[in-house]
C-alpha positions as CSV (number, residue, x, y, z in Angstrom):
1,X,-116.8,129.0,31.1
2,X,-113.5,130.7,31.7
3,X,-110.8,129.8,34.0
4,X,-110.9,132.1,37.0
5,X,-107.9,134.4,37.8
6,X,-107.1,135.6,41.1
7,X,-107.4,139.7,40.9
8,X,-107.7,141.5,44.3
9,X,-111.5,142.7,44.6
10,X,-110.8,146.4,45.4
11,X,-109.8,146.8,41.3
12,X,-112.5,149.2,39.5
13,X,-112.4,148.1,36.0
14,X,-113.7,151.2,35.0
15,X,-110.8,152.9,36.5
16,X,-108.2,150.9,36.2
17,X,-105.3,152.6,34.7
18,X,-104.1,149.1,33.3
19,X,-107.1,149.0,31.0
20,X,-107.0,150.8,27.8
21,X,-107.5,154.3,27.2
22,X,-110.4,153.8,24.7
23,X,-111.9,150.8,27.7
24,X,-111.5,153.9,30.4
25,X,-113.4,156.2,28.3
26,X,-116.0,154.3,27.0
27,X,-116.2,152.9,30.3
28,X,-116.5,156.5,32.3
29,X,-119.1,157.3,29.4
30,X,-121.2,154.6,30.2
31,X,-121.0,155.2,33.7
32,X,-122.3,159.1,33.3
33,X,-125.0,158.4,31.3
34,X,-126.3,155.5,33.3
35,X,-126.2,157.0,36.9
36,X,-128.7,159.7,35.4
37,X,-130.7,157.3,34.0
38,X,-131.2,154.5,36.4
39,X,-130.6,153.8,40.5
40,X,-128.4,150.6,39.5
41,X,-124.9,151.1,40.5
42,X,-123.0,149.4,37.3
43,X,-120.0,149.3,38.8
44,X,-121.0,146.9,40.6
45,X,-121.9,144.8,37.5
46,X,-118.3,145.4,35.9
47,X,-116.5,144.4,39.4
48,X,-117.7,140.9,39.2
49,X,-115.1,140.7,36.5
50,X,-112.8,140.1,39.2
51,X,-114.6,137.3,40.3
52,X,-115.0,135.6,37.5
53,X,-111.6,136.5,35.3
54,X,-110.2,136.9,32.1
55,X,-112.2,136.3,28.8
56,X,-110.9,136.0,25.4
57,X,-113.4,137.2,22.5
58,X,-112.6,136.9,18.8
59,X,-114.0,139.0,16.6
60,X,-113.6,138.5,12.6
61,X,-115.5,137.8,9.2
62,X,-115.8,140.5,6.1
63,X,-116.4,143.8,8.2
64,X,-118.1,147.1,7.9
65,X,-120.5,145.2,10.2
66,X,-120.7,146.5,13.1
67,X,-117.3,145.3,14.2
68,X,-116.0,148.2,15.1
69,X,-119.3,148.8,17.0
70,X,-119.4,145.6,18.9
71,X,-115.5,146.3,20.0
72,X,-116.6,149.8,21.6
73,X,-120.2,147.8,23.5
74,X,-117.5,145.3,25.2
75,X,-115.0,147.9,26.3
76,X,-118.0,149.5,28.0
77,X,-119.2,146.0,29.2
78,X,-115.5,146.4,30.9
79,X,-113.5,144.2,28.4
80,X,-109.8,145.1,27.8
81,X,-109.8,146.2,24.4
82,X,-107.2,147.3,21.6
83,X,-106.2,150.7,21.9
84,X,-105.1,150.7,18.6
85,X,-106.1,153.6,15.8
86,X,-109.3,155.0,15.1
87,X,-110.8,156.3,12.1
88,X,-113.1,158.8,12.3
89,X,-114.2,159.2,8.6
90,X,-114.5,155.1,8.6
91,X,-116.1,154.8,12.1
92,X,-113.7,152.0,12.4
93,X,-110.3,150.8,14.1
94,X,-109.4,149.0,17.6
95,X,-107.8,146.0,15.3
96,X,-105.8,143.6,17.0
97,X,-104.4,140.6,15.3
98,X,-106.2,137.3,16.1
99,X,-103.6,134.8,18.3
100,X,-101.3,137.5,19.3
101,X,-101.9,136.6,23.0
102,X,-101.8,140.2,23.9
103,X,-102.9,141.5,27.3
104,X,-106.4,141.7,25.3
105,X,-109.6,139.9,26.0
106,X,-111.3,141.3,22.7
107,X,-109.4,140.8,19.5
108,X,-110.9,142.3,16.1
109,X,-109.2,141.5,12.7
110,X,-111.3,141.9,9.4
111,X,-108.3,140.4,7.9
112,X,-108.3,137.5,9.9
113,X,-109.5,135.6,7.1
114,X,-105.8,136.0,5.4
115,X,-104.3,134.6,8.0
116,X,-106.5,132.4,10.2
117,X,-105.6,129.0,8.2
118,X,-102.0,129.3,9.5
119,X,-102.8,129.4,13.2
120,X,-103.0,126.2,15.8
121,X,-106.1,124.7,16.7
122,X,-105.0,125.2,20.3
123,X,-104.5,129.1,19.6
124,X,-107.8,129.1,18.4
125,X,-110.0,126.9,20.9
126,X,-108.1,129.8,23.6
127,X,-110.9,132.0,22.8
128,X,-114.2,131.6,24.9
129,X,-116.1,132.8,21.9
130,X,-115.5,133.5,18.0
131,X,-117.8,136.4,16.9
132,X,-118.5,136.8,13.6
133,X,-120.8,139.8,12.5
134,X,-122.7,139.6,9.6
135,X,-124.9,142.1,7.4
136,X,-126.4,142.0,3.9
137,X,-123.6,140.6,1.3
138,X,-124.1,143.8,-0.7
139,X,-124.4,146.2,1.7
140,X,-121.0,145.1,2.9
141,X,-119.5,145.1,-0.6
142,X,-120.5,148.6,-1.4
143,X,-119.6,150.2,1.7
144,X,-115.7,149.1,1.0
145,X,-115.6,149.8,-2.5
146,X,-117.1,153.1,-1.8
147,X,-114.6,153.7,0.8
148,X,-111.9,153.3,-2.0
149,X,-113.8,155.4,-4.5
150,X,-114.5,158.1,-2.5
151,X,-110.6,158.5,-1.4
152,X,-109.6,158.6,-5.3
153,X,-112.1,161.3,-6.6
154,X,-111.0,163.1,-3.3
155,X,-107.8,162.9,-4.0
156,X,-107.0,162.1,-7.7
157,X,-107.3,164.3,-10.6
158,X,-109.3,163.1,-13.5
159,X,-112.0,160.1,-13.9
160,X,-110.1,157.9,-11.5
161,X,-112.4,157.4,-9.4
162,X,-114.7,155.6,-12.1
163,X,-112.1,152.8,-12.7
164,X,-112.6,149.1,-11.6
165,X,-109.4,148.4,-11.2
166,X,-106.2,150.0,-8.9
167,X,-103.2,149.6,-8.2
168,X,-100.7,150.8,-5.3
169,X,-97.2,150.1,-6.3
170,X,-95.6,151.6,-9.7
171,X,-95.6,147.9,-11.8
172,X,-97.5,146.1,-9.1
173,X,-100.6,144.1,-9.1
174,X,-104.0,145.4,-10.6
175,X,-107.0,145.0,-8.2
176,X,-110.6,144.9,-9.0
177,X,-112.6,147.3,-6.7
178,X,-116.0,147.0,-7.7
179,X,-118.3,146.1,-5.3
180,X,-119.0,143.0,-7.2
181,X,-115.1,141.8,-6.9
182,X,-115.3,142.9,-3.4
183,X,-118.2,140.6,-2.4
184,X,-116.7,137.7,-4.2
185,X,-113.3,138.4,-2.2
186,X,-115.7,138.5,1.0
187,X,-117.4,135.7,0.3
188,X,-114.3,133.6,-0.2
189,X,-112.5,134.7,2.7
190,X,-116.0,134.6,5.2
191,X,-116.1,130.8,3.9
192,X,-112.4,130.1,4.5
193,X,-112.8,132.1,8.2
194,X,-115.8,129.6,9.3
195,X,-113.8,126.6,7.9
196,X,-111.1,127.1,10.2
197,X,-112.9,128.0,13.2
198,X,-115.4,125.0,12.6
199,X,-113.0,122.6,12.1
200,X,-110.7,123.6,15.3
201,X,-114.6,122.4,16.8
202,X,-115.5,126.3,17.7
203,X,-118.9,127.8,17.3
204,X,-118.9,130.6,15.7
205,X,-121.7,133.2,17.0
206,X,-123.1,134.9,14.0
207,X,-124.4,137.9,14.9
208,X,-126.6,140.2,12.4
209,X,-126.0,144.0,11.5
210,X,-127.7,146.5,12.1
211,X,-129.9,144.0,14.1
212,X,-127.8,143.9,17.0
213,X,-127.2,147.7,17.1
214,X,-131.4,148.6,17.2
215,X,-132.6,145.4,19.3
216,X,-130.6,145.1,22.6
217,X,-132.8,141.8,23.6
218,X,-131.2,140.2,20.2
219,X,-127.7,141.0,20.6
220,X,-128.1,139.9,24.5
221,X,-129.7,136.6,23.8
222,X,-126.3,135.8,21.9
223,X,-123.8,137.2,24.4
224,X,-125.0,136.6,27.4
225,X,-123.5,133.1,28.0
226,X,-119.9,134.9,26.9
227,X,-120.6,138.4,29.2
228,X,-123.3,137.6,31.5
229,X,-120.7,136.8,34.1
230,X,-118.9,140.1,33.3
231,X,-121.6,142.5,33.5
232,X,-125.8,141.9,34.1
233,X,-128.3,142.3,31.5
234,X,-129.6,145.7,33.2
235,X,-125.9,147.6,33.3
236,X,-125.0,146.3,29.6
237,X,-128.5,147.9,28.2
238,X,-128.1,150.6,30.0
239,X,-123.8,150.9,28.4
240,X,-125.5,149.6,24.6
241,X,-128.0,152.6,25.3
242,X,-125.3,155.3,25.7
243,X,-123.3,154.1,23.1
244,X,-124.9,153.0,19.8
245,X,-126.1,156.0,18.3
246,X,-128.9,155.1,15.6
247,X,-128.2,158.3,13.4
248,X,-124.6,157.1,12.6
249,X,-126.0,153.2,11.3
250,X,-125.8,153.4,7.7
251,X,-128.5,151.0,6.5
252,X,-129.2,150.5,3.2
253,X,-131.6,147.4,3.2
254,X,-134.4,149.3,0.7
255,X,-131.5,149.8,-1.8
256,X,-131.0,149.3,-5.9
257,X,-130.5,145.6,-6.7
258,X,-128.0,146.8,-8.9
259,X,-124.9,147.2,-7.1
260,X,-123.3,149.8,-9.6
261,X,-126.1,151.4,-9.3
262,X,-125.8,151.5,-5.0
263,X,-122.5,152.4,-5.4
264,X,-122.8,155.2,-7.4
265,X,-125.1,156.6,-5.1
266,X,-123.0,155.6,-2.4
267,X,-119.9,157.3,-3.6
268,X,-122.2,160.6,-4.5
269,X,-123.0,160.9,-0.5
270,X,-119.5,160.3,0.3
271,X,-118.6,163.2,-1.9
272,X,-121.0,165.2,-0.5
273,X,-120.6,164.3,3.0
274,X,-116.5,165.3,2.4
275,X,-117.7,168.4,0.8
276,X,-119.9,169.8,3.6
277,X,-117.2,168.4,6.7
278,X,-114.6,170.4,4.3
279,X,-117.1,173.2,4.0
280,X,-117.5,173.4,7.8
281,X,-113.9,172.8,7.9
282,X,-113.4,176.1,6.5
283,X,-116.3,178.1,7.9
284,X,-114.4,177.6,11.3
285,X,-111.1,178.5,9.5
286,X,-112.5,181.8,8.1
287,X,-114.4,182.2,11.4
288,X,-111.2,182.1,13.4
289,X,-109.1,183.8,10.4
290,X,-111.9,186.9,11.4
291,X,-111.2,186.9,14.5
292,X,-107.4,186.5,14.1
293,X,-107.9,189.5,11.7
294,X,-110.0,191.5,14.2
295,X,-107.2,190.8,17.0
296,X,-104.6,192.1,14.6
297,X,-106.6,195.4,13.7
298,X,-106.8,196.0,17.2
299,X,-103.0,195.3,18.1
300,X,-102.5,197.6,14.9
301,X,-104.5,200.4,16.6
302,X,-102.5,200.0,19.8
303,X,-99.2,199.9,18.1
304,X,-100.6,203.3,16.2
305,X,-101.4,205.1,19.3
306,X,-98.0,203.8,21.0
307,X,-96.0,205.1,18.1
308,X,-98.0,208.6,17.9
309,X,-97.3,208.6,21.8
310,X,-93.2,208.0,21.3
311,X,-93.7,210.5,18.8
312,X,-95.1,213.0,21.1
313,X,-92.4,212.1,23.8
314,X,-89.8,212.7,21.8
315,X,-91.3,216.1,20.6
316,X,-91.5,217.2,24.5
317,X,-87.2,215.8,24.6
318,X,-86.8,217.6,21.8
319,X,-88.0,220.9,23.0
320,X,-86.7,220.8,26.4
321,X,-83.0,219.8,25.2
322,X,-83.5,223.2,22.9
323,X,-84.4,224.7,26.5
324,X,-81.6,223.5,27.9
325,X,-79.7,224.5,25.5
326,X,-80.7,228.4,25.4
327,X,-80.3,228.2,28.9
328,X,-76.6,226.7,28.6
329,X,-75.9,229.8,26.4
330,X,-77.5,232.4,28.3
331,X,-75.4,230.9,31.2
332,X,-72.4,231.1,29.5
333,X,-72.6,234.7,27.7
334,X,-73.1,236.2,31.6
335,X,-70.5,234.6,32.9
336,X,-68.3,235.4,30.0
337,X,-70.1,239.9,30.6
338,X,-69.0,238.9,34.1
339,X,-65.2,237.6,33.4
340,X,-65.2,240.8,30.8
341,X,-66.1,243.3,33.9
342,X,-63.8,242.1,36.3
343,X,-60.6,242.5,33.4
344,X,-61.7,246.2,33.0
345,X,-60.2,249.0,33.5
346,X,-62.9,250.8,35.6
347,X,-63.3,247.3,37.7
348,X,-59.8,248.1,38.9
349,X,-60.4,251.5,39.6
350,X,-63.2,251.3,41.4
351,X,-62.2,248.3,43.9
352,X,-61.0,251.1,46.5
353,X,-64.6,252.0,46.4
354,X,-66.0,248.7,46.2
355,X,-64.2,247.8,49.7
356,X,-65.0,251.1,51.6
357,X,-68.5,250.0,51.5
358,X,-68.5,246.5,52.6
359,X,-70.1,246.2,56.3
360,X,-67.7,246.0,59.1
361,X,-67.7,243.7,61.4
């Protein structure tokens, strides 16, 4: 049982702002789903947390497991969680490196087995429990050398994508990445990972994939002495029920035997699966091109109508400046008749006569 830290009671760990982004969200999701669903209040279940304090979880062994999986079920259990990247076309991330002594209380590494040798005993026996997910060896083996295959006929030109072997650095080291090479590089570092653990006296929990993602009874038989004091059995089905969605397991247990033959297949589907999230890629592309082409017509039929307008107005300036100016003339040619009158000869002679008949007064 963990050692109890003193956290004042009022703290909603679904709220917190101290708790990672990815812990809030999950968090609020669960919450959503479950007050339509049931009359339990969960929050209640995740503020016992305070009560009880913080837990340190290690998660680790050869991956595409689950891991990724189990991270996201304890951040909506209310675990502080890695906020670290996630992958969408890998439905993985959230790693953390195992005896960082971050401000975590789950910590996933897949490469932990690298590594893990190197660390103290005491680092090691800090964590209330050491999770290790497991699933079928070949399963496991395919689904990361698919991953690598997938990305080089993406991305390469040629038959790349067929090789066994690749490299990354110009002169660098030549890696197998068959799923065969894969599971024996699994398999050695999954036996090297327990070795540690076991020796620095932990018990690792080994929990089975996709088992613990389709029965919730399973997975909370093997938890609950690790989260039962963090969240009830009745708010963490109702969080693993919002949260694991079925359609997105990729099982393969009624496979080939052959390997080659799984991956093939597996790297086929990958393909495919690029090739229709590229194709609706571009169907909203061209559907908002369309509509980006339909705005533009229709700013191009304003601007038209604008311009024919200007056009117009400047006919209407144009002819009333030609007004003005016939008008300017006419102006000018009477007053010049009238200047013309008054230096004439008859203008003087007739002035007597002009004055005789203004009014008297």
């Amino acid at each position: 049982m963990p050692n109890a830290i003193p956290i004042a009671p009022s703290i909603n760990w679904a709220t917190n702002p101290t708790m990672p982004m990815r812990s809030r969200l999950t968090s609020d999701k669960f919450r959503a789903v479950h007050e339509q669903t049931s009359e339990y209040n969960f929050i209640t279940g995740l503020e016992r947390a305070v009560e009880v304090g913080r837990v340190r979880i290690a998660i680790a062994g050869p991956g595409r497991s689950g891991t990724s999986l189990l991270v996201n079920l304890l951040a909506g259990w209310g675990f502080r969680t890695s906020d670290g990247p996630w992958y969408d076309d890998a439905a993985a991330g959230l790693e953390a490196r195992l005896g960082s002594r971050l401000d975590l209380e789950v910590e996933k590494d897949p490469w932990a087995f690298e590594y893990i040798d190197r660390l103290d005993s005491a680092v090691l026996r800090e964590y209330d429990a050491f999770i290790v997910p497991l699933r079928r060896r070949q399963d496991a083996a395919v689904s990361r050398a698919v991953r690598d295959r997938v990305q080089r006929a993406l991305h390469h030109e040629g038959d790349e994508w067929q090789w066994d072997t690749w490299g990354v650095h110009a002169g660098g080291a030549m890696a197998a990445t068959t799923a065969e090479a894969v599971a024996s590089a699994l398999g050695k570092g999954l036996w090297d990972l327990l070795d540690t653990v076991t020796a620095a006296g932990l018990q690792p929990i080994i929990l089975h994939f996709p088992r613990f993602a389709l029965d919730f009874d399973y997975l909370w038989a093997q938890l609950e002495s690790v989260v039962g004091e963090r969240i009830d059995k009745v708010a963490a089905r109702a969080a693993w029920q919002a949260l694991v969605d079925p359609s997105k397991i990729r099982i393969d247990t009624a496979g080939p035997d052959d390997p080659r033959i799984a991956e093939l297949t597996a790297v086929v589907d990958g393909v495919r699966t690029a090739a229709r999230r590229a194709l609706l890629d571009n169907s909203a592309l061209l559907e908002q091109l369309a509509q980006r082409n339909g705005e533009a017509d229709q700013l191009q039929a304003e601007a038209e109508r604008l311009h024919a307008e200007i056009e117009r107005l400047h006919a209407d300036v144009s002819v009333h400046d030609e007004q003005v100016r016939q008008h300017a003339q006419s102006a000018e040619y009477a007053h010049a008749v009238i200047d013309a009158m008054r230096l004439s000869r008859s203008w003087r002679l007739t002035g007597p006569l002009r004055a005789l008949r203004r009014p008297r007064h």
